[in-house]
C-alpha positions in Angstrom: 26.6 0.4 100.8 29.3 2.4 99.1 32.0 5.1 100.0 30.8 7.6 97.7 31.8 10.9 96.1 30.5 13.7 94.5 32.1 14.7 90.7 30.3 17.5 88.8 29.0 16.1 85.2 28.5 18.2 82.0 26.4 17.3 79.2 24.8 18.3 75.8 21.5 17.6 75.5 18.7 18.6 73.0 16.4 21.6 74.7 13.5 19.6 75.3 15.3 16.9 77.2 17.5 19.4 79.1 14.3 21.1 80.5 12.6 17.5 81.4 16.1 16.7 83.1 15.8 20.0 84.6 12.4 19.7 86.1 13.1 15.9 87.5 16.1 17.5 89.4 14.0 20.1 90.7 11.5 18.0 91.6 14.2 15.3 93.4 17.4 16.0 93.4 19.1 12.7 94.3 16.7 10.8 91.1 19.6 12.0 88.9 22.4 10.9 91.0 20.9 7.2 91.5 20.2 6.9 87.9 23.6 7.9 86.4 25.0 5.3 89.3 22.4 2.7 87.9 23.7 2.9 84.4 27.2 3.3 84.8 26.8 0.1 87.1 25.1 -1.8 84.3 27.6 -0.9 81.5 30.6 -2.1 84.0 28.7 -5.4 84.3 27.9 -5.6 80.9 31.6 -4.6 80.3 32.9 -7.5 82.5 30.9 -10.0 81.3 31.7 -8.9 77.7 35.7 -9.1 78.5 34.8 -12.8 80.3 33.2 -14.0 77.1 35.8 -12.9 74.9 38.7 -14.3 77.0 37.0 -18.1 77.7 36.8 -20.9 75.1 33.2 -23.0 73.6 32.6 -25.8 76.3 33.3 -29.2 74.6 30.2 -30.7 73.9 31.5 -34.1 71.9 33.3 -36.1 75.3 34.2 -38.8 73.1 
């Protein structure tokens, strides 16, 4: 697995979904923590296969 770290977050969030959020971390604590790692580990995909796309050229499909 990973070295990991922990970094203290801050966020604005309507009432009603700042109490949900605050119940699901009273209920378990580390369901936050493995959440905010799941999404920020999608967006860097996303964002490396976005740069990948944008960098590369349409595959010849006409040989001849």
């Amino acid at each position: 697995m990973w070295e990991t770290r922990a970094v203290e977050l801050r966020v604005r969030l309507p009432r009603p979904v700042a109490a949900e959020v605050e119940e699901v971390q009273r209920r378990d604590p580390d369901l936050l923590s493995r959440l905010v790692m799941y999404a920020v580990t999608r967006r860097t995909i996303y964002d490396q296969l976005s740069a990948g796309e944008a960098g590369s050229t349409p595959a010849e499909t006409d040989e001849s």
